[in-house]
Legacy VTK file of the C-alpha trace (Angstrom):
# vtk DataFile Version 3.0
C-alpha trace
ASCII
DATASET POLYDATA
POINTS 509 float
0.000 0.000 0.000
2.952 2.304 1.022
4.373 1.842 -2.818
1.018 2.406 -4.274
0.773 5.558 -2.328
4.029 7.221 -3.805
2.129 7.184 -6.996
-1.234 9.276 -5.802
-1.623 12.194 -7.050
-3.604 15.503 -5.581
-5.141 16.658 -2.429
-5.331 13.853 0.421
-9.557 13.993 1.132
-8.799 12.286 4.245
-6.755 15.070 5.689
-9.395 17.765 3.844
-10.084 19.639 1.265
-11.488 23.048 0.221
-15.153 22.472 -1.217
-14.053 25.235 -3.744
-10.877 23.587 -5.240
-13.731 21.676 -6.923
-15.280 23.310 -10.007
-19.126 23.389 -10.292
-19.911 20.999 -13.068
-16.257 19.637 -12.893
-13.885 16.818 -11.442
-10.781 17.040 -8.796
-8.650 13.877 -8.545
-7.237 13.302 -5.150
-6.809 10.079 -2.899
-8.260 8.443 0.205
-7.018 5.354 1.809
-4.168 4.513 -0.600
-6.137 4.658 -3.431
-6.762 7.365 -6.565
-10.430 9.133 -5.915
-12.337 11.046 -8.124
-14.594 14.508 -6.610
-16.895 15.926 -8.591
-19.545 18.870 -7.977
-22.455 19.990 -9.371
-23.848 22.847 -7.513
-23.944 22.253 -3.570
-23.850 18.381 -4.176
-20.424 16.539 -3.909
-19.789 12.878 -4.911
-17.179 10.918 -4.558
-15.768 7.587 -6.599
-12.369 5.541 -7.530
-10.785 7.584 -10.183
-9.721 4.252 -12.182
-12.123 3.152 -15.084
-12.507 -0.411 -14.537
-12.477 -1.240 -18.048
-8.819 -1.610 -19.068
-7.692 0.962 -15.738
-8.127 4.653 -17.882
-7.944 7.742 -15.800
-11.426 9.477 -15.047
-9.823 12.502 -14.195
-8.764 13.079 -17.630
-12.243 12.408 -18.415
-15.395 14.180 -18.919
-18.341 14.872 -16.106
-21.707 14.991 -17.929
-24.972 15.544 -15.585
-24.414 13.466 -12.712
-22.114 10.855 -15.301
-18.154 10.610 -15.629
-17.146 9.190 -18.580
-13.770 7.852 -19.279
-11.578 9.384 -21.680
-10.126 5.974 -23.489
-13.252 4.258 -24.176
-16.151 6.340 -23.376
-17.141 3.877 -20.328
-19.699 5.447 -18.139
-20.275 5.605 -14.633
-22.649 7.112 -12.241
-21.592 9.787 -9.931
-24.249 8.809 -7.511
-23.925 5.155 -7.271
-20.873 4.273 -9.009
-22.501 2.405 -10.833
-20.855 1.395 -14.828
-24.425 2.189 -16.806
-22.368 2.163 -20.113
-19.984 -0.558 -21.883
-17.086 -0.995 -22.099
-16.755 -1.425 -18.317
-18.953 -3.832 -16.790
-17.871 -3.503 -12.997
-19.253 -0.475 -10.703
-16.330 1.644 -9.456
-16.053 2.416 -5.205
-18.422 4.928 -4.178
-16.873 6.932 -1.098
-18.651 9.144 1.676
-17.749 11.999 3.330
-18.334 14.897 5.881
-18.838 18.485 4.965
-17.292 20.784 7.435
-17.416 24.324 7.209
-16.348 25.380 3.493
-14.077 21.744 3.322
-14.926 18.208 2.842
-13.667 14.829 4.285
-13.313 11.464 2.597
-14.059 9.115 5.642
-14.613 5.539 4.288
-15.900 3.533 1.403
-19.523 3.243 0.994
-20.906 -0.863 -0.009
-24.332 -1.152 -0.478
-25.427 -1.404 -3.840
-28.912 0.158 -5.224
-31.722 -2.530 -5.481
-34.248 -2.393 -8.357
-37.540 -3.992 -9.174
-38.229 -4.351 -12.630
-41.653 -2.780 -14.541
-42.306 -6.006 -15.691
-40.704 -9.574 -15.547
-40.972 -12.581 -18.398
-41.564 -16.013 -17.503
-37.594 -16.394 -18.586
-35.592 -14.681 -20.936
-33.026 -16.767 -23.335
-30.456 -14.812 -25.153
-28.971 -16.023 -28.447
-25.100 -15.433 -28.927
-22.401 -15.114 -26.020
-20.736 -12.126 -27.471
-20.456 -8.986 -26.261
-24.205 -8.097 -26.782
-25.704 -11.500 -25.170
-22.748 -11.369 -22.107
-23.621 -7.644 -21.429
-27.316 -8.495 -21.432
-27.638 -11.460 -18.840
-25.812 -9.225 -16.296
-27.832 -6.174 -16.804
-30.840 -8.597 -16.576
-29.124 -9.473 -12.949
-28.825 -5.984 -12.083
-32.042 -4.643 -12.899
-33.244 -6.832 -10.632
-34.990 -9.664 -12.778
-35.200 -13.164 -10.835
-36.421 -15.305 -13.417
-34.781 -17.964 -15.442
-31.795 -16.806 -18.030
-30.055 -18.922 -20.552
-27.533 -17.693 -22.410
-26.786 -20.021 -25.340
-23.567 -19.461 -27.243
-21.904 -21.198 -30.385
-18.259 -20.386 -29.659
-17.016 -23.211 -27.335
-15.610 -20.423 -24.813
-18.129 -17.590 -22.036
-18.076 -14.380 -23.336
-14.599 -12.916 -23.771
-12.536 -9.766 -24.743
-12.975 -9.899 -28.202
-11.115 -6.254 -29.024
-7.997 -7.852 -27.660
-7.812 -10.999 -29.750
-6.845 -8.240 -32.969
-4.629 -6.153 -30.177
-2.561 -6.507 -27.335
-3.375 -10.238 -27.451
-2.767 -11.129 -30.596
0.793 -9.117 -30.298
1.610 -10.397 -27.101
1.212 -7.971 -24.641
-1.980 -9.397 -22.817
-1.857 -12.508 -20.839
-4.764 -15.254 -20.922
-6.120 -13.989 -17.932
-7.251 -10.544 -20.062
-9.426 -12.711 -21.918
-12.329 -13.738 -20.320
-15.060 -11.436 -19.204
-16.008 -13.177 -15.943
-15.582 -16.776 -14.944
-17.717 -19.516 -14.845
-18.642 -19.070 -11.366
-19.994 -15.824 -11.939
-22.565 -17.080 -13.938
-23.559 -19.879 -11.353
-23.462 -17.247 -8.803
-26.006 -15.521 -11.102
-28.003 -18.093 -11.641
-27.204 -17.594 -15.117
-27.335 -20.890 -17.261
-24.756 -20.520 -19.830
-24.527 -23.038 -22.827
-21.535 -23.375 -24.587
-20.624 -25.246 -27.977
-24.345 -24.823 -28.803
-26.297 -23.534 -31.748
-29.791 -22.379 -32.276
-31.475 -24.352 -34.979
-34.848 -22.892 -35.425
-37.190 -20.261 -33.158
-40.588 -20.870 -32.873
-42.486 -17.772 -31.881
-46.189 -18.697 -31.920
-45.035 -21.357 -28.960
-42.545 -19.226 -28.014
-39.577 -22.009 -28.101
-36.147 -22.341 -29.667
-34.751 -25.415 -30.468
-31.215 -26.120 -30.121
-28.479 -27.837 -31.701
-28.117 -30.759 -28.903
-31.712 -31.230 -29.636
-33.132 -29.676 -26.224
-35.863 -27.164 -26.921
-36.277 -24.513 -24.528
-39.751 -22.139 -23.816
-39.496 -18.170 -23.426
-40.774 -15.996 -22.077
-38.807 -12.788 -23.864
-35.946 -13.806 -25.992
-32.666 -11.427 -27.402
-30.936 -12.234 -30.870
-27.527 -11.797 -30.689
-25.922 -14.063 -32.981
-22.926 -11.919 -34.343
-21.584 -12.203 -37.805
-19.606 -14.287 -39.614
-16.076 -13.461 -41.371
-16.742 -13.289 -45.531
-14.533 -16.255 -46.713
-12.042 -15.829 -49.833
-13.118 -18.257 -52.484
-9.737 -18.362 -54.722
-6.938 -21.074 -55.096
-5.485 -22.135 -51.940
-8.262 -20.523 -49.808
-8.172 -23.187 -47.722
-4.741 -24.629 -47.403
-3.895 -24.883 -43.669
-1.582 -21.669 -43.450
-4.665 -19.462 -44.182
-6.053 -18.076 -41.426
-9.344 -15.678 -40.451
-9.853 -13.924 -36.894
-13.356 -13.691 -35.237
-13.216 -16.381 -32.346
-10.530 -16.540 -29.468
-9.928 -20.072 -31.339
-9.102 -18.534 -34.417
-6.543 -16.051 -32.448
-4.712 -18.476 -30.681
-4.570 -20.450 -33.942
-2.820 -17.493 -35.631
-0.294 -16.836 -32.466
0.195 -20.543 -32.620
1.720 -20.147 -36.619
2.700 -16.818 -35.713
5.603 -18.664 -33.448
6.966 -20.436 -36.779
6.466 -18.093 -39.152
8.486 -15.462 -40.526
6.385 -13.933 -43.146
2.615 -12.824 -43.032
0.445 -11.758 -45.766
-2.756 -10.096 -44.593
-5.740 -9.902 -47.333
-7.819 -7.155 -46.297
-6.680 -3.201 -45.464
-9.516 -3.095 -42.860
-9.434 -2.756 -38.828
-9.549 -5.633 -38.370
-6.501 -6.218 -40.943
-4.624 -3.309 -39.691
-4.569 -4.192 -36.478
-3.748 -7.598 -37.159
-0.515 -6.164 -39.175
0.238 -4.740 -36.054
0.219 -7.343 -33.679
2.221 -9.528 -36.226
4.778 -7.028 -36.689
4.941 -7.115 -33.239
5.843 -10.300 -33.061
8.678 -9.621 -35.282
7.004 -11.442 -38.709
7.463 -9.668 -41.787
3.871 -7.979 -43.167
2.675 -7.153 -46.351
-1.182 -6.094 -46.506
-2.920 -6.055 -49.508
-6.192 -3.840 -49.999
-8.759 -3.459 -52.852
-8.585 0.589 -52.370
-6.062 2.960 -53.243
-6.261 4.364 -49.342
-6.257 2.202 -46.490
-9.697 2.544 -44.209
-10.361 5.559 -46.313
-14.180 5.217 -46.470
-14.282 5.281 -42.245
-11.604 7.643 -42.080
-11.178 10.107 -44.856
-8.202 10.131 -46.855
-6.478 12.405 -44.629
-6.410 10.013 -41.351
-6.152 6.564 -43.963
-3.092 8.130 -44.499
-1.852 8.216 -41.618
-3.008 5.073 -40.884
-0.805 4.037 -43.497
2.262 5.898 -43.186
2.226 4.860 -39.512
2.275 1.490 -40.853
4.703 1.878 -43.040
7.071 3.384 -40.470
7.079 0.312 -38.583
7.652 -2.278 -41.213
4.601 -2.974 -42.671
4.384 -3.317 -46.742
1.245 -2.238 -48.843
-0.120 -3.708 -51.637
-2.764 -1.516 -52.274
-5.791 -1.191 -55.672
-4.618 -5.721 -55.499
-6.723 -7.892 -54.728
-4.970 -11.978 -54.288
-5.608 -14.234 -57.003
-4.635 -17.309 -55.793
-2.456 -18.938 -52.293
-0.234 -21.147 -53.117
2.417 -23.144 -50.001
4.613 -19.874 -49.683
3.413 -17.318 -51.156
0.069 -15.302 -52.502
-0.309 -14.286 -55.804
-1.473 -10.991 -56.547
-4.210 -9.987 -59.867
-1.200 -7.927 -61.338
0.804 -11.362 -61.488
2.842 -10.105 -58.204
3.865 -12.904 -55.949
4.641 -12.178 -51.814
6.676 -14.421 -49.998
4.393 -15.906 -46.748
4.173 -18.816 -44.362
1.232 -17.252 -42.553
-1.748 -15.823 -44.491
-4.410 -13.875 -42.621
-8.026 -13.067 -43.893
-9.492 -10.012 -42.716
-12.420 -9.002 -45.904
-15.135 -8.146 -44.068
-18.465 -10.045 -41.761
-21.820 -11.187 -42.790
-24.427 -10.915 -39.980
-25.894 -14.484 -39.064
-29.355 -13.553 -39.607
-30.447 -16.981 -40.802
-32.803 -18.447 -38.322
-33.798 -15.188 -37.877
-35.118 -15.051 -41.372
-36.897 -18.479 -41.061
-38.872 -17.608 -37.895
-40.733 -14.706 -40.266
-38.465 -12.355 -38.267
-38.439 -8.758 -40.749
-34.317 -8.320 -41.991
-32.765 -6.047 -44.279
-28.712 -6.507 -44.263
-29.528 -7.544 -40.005
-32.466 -7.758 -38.509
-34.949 -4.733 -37.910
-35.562 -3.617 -34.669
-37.368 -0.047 -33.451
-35.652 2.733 -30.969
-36.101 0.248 -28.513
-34.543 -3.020 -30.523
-37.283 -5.118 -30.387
-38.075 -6.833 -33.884
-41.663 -6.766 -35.657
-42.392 -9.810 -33.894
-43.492 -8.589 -29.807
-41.262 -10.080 -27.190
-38.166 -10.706 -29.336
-35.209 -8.239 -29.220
-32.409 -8.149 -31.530
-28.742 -6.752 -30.420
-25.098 -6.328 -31.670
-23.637 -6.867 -35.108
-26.976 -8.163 -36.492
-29.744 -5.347 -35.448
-30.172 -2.619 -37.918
-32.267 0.013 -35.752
-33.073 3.295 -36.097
-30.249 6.102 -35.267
-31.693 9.374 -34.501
-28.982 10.904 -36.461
-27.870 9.032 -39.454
-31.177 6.739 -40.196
-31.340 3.150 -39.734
-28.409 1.797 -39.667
-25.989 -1.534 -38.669
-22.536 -1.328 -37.541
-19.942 -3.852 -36.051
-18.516 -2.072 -33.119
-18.221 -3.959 -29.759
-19.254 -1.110 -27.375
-22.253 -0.712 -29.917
-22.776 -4.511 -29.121
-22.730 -4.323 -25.343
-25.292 -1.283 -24.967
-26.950 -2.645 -27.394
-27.708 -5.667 -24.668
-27.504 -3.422 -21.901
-30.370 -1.786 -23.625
-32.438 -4.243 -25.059
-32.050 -6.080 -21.324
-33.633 -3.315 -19.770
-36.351 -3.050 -22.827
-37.065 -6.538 -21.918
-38.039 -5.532 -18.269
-39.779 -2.692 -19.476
-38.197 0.216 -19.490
-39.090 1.743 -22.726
-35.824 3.431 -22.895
-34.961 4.223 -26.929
-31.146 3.056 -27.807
-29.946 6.571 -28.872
-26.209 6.546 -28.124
-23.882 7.621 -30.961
-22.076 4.096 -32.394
-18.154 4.276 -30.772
-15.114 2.515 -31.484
-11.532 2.722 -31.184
-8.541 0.807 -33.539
-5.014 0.969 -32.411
-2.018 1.022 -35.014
1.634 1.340 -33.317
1.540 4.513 -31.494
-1.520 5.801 -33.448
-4.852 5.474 -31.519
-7.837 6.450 -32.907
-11.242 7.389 -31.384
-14.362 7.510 -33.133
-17.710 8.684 -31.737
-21.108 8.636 -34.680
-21.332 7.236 -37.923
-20.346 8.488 -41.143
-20.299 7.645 -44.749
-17.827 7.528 -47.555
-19.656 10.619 -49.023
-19.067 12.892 -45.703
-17.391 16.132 -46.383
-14.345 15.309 -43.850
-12.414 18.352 -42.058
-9.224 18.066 -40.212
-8.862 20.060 -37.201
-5.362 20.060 -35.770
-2.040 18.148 -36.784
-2.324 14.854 -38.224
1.284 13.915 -38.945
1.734 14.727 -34.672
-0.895 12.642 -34.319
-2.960 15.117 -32.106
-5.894 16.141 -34.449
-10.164 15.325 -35.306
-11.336 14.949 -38.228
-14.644 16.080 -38.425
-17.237 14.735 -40.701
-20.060 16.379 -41.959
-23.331 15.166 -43.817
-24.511 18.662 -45.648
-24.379 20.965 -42.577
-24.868 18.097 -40.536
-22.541 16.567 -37.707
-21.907 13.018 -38.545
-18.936 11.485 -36.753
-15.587 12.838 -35.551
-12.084 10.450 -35.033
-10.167 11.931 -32.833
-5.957 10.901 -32.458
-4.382 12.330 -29.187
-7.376 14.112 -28.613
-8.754 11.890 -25.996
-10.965 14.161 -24.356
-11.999 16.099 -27.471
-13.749 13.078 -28.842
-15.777 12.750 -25.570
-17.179 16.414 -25.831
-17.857 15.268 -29.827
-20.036 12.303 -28.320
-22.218 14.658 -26.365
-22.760 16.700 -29.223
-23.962 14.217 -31.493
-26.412 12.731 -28.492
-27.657 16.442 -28.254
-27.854 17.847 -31.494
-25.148 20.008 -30.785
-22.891 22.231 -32.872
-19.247 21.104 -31.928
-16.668 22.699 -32.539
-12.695 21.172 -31.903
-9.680 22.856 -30.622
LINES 1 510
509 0 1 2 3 4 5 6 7 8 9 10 11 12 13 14 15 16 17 18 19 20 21 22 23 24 25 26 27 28 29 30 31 32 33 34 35 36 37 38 39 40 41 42 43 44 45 46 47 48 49 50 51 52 53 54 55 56 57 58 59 60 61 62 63 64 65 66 67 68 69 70 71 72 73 74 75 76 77 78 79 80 81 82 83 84 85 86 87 88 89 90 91 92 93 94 95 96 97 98 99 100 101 102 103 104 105 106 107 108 109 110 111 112 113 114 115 116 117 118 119 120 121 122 123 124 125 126 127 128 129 130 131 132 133 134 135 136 137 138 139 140 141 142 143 144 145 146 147 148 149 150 151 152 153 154 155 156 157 158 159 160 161 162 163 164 165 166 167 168 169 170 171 172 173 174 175 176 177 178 179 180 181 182 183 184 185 186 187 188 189 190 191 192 193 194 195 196 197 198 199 200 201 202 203 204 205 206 207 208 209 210 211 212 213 214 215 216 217 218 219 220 221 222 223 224 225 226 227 228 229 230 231 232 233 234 235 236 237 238 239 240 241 242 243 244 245 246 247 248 249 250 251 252 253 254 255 256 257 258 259 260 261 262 263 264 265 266 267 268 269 270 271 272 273 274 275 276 277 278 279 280 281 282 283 284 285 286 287 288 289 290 291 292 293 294 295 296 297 298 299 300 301 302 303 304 305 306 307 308 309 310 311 312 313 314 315 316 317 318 319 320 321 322 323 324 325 326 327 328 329 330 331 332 333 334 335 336 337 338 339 340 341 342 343 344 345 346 347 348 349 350 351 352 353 354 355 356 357 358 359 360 361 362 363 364 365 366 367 368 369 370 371 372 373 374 375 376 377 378 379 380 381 382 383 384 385 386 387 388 389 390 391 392 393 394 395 396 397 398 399 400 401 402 403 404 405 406 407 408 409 410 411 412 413 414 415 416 417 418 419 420 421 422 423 424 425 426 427 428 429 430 431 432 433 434 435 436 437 438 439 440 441 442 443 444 445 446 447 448 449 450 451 452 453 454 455 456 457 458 459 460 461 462 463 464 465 466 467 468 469 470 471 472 473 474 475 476 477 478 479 480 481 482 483 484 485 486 487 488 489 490 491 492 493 494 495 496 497 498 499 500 501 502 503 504 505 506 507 508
């Protein structure tokens, strides 16, 4: 505790602190008890919580204090001032609320405060069974939990592991730099502590709604009483010579990561097929592991159509910088033992192929059940689907954004409020899903944040410097704020969020 204590940083609240060292509307970061603790004000109220995001550990003192709301400034998690509470993915796990006294014109942290608020649902199924064990069915069955719903939840999953860090199996995994333990999102005995029955290694074969009953691939059925879609999507396979020789490798599952590290150990040249995130990052984490990379991409600029040309740039130069060679306007024409073969006759040198050309959203048995899709499956502000009592979350719900139209995207954060959401829905809370889509890709030492959702054909404006990597580039449908990516602007892209959820003009540094 002694060491941990060198490393605190402001006012001691145990010993005391002026009430007006804390801005109305603002944050002070201080400590209490050996540990980092976050004050914030808003008028004659005070409020107290750990100043650690409990997502991957970001500092909410270098966030931003919205209403009664932190939010942290490296992957918009939320938390409750009040309660402490985490009422936004990415972080799952309330922070420490703390009390204190008021004396005079100062304030005293005096001790941790452990109850936790108890809530009774507007309304509660007979059971709810969630389809998928991603990020949108795992951050469903515990918001279920918290909301206070007692009934019977199964959470049925394909993927042989519980729901798991998927972000990191493209990232710090992938390169190296996360251990195992990163991986999973809770262990098995905090969904038997839950009373949550999770199903691995098990499909959904059909959905009955007029009996309200799925039928599963072990060839159990099981009765609903509310049920949540969230079956993910499925990487687009490459259909050309070689596609499926045994060096040719695609990345959606924490088996298909470990399979890649596993060659990755043996190899000392990668090819990736695809200039997207996902085959960015996965450039990245190769190069990391000291494997030669060549990417090859359809377009001229890499991630142009998210980005702008400006920031796919940048991307790429950063790339390039560390090792990384482009092959870009190629597309493969055929894998061969050690190398791929390019459409201009070009042949790279590999022993390690990676995949990365987009997902298809497993919409199938959502289709059969008479379930309305379009490219997903439609759902209203609230994600439930045409047919009452069935919600659909994640990659494969294409709802209605109050800002850009109706829309899908493939965002984990997106995934997990989708189920936080749609969970409450369930229980009746009427609450529309109206967050701006978020997502972050890393690439070397350039991290970039992106709060909306924006189009190929946005009119893209770059505030700040680019090549110093401490700019937004701000995109704009007509006079019309669509998205902003923000890169050492951490902060920036938080105030960009709020805007878009309030119709807001916003304006960066």
């Amino acid at each position: 505790m002694a060491e941990a204590s060198q490393n605190l940083e402001g006012p001691d609240f145990e010993k005391g602190c002026d009430i007006d060292k804390v801005p109305d509307g603002g944050i002070l970061l201080g400590h209490a008890f050996g540990e980092a603790v976050l004050v914030a004000r808003r008028g004659d109220e005070l409020f107290a919580i750990a100043a650690t995001c409990t997502h991957y550990g970001g500092p909410l003192a270098k966030g931003l204090m919205v209403d009664c709301t932190v939010r942290c400034p490296w992957h918009h998690a939320r938390f409750d001032l009040r309660t402490g509470e985490a009422i936004a993915a990415p972080a799952l796990n309330n922070v420490t609320r703390y009390k204190f006294d008021k004396r005079g014109q100062q304030f005293f942290v005096t001790g941790k405060i452990d109850e936790k608020p108890v809530r009774n649902p507007k309304s509660s199924p007979a059971s709810v069974v969630i389809v998928g064990a991603g990020a949108a069915g795992g951050a469903a069955v515990e918001m279920l939990r918290r909301e206070g719903y007692q009934g019977p939840v199964t959470l049925i999953g394909a993927d042989e592991f519980l729901p798991y860090d998927r972000p990191n199996l493209s990232k710090d995994y992938l390169a190296g730099a996360a251990p195992e333990e990163w991986i999973p999102l809770r262990s098995a005995d905090f969904y038997r502590e839950h009373k949550i029955d999770a199903i691995t290694s098990t499909s959904v074969t059909a959905i009955d709604p007029g009996a309200k009953r799925v039928m599963l691939s072990d060839g159990r059925a099981l009765d609903y009483g509310a049920l949540l879609l969230a079956t993910g999507a499925t990487p687009v396979r490459l259909l050309i010579p070689g596609h499926d020789l045994p060096h040719v490798c695609y990345l959606r599952t924490l088996a298909d990561s470990r399979r890649i590290i596993e060659k990755a150990k043996s190899a000392k040249r990668a090819v990736v097929i695809g200039a997207s995130f996902i085959g960015l990052e996965v450039a990245w984490s190769l190069r990391e592991r000291k494997l030669e990379v060549a990417v090859v991409g359809k377009d001229e600029v890499p991630l142009e159509k998210a980005l702008g040309r400006d920031l796919g740039e940048l991307a790429r130069e950063t790339h390039e910088a560390n090792g990384v060679k482009f092959h870009l306007g190629r597309t493969p024409a055929a894998i061969q033992d050690r190398y791929v073969q390019l459409d201009d006759g070009t042949k790279l040198n590999c022993d390690l192929v990676v995949v990365g050309i987009g997902v298809r959203p497993n919409i199938a048995i959502a289709e059969e059940a008479g379930i309305a899709t379009d490219n997903g499956v439609l759902v209203d502000e609230f994600l439930e689907t045409n047919v009452p009592g069935i919600f659909a979350a994640g990659d494969i719900a294409c709802w209605p954004d109050p800002r850009a139209g109706r829309i899908r995207v493939e965002h984990w954060v997106v995934a997990q409020r989708h189920g936080q959401a749609a969970a409450r829905n369930i229980l009746g809370a009427r609450e529309p899903f109206i967050m701006p889509p978020f997502f972050w890709s890393n690439h070397f030492d350039l991290h970039i944040h992106y709060a909306g959702h924006g189009s190929g054909k946005d009119q893209a404006i770059v505030s700040g410097n680019l090549k110093g990597k401490h700019a937004s580039v701000i995109f704009r449908t007509g006079d019309k704020l669509a998205a902003v990516a923000s890169v050492g602007r951490d902060l920036e892209n938080l105030k960009a969020e709020v805007a878009l959820e309030r119709g807001e003009e916003f304006r960066a540094l």
